[in-house]
VOBA-1610 file (N, C-alpha, C; in pm, whole numbers, padded with zeros to 5 digits, always signed):
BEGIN
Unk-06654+07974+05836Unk-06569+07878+05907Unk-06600+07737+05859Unk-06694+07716+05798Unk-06813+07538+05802Unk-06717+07574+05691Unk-06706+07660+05587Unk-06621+07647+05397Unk-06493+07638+05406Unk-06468+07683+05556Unk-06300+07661+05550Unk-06255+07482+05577Unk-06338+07458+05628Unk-06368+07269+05683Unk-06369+07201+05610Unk-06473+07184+05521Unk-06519+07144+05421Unk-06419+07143+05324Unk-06377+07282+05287Unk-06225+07298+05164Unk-06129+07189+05240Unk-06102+07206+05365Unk-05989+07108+05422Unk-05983+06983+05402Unk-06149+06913+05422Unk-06121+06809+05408Unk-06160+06731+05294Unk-06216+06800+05141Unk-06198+06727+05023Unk-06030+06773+04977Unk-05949+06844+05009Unk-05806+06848+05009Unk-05764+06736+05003Unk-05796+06673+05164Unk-05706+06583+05249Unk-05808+06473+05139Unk-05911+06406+05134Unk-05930+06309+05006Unk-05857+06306+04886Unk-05870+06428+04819Unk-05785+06413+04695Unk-05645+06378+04755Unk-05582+06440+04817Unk-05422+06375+04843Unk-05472+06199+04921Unk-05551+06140+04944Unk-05536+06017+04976Unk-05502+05929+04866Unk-05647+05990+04816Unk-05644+05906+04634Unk-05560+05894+04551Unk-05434+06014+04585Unk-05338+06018+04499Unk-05267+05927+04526Unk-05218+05904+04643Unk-05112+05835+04725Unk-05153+05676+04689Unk-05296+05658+04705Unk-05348+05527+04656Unk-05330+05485+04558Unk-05310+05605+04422Unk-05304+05554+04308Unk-05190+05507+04279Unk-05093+05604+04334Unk-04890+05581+04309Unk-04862+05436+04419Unk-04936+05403+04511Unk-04898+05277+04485Unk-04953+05135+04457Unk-05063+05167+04413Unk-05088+05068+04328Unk-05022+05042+04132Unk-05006+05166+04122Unk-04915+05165+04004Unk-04760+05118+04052Unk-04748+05124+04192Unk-04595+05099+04170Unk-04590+04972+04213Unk-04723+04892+04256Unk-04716+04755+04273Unk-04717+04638+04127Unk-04807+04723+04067Unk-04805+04651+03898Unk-04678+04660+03844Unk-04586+04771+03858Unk-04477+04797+03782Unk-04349+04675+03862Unk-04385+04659+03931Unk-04285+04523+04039Unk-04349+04386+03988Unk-04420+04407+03990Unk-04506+04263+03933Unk-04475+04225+03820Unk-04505+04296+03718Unk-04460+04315+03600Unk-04291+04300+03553Unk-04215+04347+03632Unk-04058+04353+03668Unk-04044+04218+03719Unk-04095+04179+03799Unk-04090+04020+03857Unk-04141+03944+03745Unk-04222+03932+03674Unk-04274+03843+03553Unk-04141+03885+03475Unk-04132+04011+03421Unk-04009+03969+03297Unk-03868+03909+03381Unk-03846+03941+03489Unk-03741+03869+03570Unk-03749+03712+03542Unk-03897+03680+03541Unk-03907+03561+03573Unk-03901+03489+03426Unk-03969+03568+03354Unk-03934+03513+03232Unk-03842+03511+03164Unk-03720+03583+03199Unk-03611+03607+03129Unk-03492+03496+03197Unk-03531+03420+03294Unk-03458+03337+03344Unk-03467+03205+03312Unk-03650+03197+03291Unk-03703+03068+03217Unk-03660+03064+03086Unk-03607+03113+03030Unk-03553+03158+02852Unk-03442+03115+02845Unk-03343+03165+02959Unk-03202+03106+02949Unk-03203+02965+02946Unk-03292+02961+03066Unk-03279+02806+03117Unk-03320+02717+03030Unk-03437+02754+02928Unk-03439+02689+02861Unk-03338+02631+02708Unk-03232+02753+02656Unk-03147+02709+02604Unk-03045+02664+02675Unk-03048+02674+02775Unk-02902+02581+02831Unk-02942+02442+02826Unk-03073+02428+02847Unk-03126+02270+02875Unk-03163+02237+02719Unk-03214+02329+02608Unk-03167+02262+02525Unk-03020+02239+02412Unk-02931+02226+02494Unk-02787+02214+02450Unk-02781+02056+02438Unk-02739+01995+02372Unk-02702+01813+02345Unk-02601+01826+02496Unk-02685+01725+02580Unk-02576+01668+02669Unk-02472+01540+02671Unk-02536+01500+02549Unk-02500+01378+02493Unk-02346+01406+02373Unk-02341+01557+02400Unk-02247+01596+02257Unk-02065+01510+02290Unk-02055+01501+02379Unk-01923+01413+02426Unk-01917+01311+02483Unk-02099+01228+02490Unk-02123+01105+02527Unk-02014+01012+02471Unk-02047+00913+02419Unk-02061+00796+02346Unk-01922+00838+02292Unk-01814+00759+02344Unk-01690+00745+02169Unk-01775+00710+02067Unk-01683+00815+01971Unk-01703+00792+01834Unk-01622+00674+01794Unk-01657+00595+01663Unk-01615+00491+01613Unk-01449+00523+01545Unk-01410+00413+01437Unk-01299+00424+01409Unk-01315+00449+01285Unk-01246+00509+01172Unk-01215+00481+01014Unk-01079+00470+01018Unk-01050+00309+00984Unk-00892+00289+01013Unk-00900+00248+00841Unk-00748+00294+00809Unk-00670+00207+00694Unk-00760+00070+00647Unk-00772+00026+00518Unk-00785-00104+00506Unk-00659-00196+00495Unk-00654-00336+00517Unk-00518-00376+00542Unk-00448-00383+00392Unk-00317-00410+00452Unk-00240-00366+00257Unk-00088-00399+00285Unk-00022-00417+00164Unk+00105-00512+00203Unk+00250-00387+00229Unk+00310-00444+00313Unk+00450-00347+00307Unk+00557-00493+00277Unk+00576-00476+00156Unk+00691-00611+00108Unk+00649-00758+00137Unk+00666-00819+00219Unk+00624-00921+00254Unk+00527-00965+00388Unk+00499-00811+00437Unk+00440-00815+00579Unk+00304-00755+00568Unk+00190-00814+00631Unk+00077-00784+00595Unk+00017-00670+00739Unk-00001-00572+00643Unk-00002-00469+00772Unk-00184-00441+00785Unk-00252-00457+00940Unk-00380-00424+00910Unk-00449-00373+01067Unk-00537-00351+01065Unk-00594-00257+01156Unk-00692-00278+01266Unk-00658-00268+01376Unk-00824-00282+01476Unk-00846-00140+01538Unk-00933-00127+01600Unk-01009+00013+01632Unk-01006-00015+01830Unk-00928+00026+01859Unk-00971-00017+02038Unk-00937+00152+02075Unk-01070+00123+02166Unk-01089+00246+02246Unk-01052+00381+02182Unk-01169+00370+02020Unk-01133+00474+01917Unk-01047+00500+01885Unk-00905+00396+01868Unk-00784+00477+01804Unk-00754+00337+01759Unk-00668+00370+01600Unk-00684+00229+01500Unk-00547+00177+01576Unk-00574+00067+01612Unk-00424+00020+01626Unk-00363-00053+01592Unk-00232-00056+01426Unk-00180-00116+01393Unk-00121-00212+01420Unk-00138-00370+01366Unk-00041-00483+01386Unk-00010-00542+01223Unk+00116-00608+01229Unk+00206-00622+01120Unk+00266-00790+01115Unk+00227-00844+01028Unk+00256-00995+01021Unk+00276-01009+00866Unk+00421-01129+00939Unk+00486-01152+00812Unk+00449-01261+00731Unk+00421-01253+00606Unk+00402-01401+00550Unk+00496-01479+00547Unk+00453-01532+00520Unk+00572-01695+00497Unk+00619-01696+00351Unk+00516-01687+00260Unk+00580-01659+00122Unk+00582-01562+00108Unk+00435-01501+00055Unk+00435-01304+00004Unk+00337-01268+00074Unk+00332-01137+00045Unk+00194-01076+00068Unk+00155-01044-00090Unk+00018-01064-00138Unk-00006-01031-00268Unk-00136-00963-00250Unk-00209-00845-00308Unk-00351-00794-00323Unk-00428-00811-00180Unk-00325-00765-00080Unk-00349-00736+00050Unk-00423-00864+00096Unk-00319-00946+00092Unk-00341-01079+00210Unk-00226-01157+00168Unk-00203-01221+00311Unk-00106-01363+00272Unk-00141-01446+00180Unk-00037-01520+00083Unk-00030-01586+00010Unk+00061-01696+00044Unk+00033-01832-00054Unk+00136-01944+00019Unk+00181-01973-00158Unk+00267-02034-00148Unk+00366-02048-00298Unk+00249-02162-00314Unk+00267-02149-00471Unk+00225-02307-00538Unk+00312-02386-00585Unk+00299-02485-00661Unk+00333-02629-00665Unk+00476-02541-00808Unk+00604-02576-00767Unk+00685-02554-00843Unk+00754-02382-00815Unk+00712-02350-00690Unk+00796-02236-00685Unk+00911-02276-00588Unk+01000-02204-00591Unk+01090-02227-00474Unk+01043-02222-00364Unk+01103-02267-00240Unk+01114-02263-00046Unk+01172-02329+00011Unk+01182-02274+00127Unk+01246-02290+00233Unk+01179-02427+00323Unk+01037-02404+00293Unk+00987-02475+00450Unk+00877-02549+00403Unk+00798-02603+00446Unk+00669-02657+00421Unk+00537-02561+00432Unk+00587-02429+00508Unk+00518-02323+00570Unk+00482-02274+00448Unk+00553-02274+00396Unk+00533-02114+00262Unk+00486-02211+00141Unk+00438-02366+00124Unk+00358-02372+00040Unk+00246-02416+00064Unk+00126-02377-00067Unk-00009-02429-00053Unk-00033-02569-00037Unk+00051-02681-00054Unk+00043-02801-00050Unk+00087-02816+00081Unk+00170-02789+00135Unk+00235-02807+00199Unk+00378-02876+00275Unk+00393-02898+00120Unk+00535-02992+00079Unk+00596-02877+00025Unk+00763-02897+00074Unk+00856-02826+00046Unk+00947-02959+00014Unk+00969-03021-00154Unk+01088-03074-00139Unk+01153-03071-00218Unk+01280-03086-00224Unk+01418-03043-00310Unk+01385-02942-00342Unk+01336-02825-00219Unk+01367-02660-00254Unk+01251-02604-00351Unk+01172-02682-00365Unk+01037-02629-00447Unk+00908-02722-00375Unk+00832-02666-00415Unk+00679-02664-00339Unk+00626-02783-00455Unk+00588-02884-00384Unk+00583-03048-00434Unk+00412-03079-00432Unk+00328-03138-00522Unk+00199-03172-00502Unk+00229-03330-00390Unk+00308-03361-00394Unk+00315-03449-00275Unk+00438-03478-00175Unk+00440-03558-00123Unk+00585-03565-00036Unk+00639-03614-00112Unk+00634-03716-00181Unk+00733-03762-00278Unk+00873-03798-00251Unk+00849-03906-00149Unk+00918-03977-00026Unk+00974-04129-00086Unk+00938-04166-00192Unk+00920-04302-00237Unk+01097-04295-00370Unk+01145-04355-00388Unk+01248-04413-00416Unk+01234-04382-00580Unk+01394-04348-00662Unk+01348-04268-00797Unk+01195-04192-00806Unk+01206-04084-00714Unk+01110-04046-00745Unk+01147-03878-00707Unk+01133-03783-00835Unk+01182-03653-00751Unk+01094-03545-00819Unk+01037-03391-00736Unk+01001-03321-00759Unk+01008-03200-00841Unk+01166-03188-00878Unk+01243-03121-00966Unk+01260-03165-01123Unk+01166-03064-01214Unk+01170-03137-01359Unk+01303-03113-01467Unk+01406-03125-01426Unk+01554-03154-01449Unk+01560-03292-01427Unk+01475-03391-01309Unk+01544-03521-01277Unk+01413-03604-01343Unk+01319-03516-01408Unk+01180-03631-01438Unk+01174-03562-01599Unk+01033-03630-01642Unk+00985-03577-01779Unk+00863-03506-01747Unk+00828-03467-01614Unk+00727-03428-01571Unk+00708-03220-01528Unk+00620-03198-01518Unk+00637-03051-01441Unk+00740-03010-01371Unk+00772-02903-01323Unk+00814-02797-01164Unk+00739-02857-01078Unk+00751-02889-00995Unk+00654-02952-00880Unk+00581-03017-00831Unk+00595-03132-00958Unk+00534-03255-00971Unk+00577-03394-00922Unk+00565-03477-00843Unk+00645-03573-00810Unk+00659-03687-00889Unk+00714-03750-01017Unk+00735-03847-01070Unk+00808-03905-01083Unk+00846-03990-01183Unk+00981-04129-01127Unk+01073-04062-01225Unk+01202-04077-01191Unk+01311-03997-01240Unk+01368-04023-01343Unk+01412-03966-01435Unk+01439-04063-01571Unk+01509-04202-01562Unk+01498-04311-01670Unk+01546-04408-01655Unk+01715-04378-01693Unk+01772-04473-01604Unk+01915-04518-01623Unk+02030-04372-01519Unk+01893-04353-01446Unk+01963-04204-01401Unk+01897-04231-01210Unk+02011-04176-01106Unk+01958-04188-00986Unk+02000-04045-00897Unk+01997-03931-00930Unk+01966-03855-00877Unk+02024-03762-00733Unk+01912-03882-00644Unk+01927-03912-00520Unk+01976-03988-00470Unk+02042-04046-00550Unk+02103-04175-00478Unk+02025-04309-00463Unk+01917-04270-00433Unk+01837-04407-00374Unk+01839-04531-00417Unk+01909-04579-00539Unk+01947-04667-00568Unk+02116-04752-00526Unk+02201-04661-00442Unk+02304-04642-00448Unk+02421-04656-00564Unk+02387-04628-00669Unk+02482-04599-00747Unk+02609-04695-00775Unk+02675-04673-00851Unk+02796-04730-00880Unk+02943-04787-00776Unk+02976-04862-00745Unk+03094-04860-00657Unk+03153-05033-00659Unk+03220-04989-00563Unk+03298-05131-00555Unk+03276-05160-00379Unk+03238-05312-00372Unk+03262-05362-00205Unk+03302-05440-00241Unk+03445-05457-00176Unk+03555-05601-00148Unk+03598-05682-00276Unk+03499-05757-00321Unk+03549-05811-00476Unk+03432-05800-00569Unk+03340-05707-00533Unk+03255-05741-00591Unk+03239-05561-00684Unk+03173-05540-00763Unk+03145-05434-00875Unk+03009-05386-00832Unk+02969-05276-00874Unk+02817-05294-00864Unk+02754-05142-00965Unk+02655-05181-01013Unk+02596-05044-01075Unk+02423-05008-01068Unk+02376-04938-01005Unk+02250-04969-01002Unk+02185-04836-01046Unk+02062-04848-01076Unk+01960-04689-01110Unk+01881-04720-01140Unk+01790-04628-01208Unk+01668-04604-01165Unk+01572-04648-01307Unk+01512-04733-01315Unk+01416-04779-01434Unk+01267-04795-01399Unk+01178-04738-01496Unk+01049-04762-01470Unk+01030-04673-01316Unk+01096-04595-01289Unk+01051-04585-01100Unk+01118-04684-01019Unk+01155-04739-01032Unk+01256-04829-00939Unk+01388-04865-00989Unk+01466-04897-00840Unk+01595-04915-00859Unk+01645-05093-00951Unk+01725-05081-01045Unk+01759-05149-01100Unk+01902-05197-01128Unk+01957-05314-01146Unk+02088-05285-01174Unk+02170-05401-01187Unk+02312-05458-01177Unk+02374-05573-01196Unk+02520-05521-01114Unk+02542-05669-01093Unk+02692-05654-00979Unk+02780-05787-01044Unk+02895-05717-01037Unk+02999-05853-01101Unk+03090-05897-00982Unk+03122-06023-00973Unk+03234-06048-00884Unk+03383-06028-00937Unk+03508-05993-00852Unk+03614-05904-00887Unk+03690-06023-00838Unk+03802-06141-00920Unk+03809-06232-00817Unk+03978-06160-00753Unk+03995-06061-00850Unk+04167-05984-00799Unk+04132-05842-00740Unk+03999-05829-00643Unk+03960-05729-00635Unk+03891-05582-00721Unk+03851-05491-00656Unk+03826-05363-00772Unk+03811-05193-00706Unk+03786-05155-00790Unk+03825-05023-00735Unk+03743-04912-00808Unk+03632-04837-00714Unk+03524-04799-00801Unk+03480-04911-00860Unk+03403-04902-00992Unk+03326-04997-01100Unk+03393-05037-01150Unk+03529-05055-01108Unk+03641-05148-01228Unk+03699-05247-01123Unk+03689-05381-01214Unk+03759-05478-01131Unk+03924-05435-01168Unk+03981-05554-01097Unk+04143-05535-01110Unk+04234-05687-01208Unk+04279-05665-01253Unk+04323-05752-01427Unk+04398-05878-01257Unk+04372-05999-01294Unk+04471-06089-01197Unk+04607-06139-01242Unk+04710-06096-01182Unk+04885-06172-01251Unk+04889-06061-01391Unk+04907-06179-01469Unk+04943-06116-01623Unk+04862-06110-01686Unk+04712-06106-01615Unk+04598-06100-01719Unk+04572-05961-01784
//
């Protein structure tokens, strides 16, 4: 009866020990499951965090056109809020090798605008105003350049500024242009005249 006891109760030990062992193995195996859990989350997290957060920060800059001529209009570029944005201005004379240009001395114009001097007279671009009396910018009326202002040939008035040839009341008159100034002689008409010709008196 004492061997039947005895058998019973190293039985009941071995089945304790067993039970002890299955769960302490099944506590390591959770533990272990919780570490790769845990590590497999720290892994993600760490490539998500290293992704550029900065990748759609900052606008990017501009590469716009350099400026350049369309006929007479100078077309060129600014960069606002990353997008180039074209503006277009006209010259006054040309556009040449991508920039405004102003005429020089002896080209044609319109204005005072469109030359480098800034004299526009008798329709060409003048080194001066050339405002002064037999005196003209056009080398048809001088012995001088295209666009030069000098005194106008002699015996010749141009512009007038001498007033020219005519008749007032009885008198004749002829005047022009010598040396740069006006020059000239007037006759008295005593039977009147007409234009630069006097009038013959009676039967003369």
């Amino acid at each position: 009866m004492r061997s039947c006891w005895l058998l019973l109760l190293a039985l009941s030990n071995c089945s304790l020990q067993f039970d002890s062992e299955r769960v302490e193995q099944g506590t390591g195996n959770a533990g272990a499951a919780g570490s790769n859990a845990g590590g497999g989350g720290g892994g993600v997290a760490g490539a998500a965090g290293s992704t550029p957060a900065g990748g759609a920060g900052g606008a990017p800059g501009c590469s716009c056109p350099e400026p350049h001529c369309v006929g007479k209009s100078l077309i060129s570029y600014t960069c606002v809020e990353s997008t180039c944005q074209e503006a277009a201005v006209v010259c006054e004379f040309a556009c040449e090798v991508d920039q405004c240009v102003l005429a020089p001395n002896g080209d044609a114009c319109d204005s005072e605008s469109e030359c480098a001097s800034g004299f526009c007279v008798e329709g060409v671009c003048c080194n001066t105003a050339c405002g002064a009396e037999c005196r003209s910018c056009l080398s048809v009326n001088t012995n001088g350049a295209q666009g030069e202002c000098r005194p106008v040939k002699d015996g010749t008035d141009p512009q007038l500024d001498c007033g020219g040839e005519g008749c007032t009341g009885d008198t004749v008159f002829s005047y022009s242009c010598f040396n740069g100034a006006c020059t000239g002689s007037s006759q008295f008409c005593p039977c009147g005249c007409l234009g630069p010709i006097c009038f013959g008196c009676g039967g003369d």
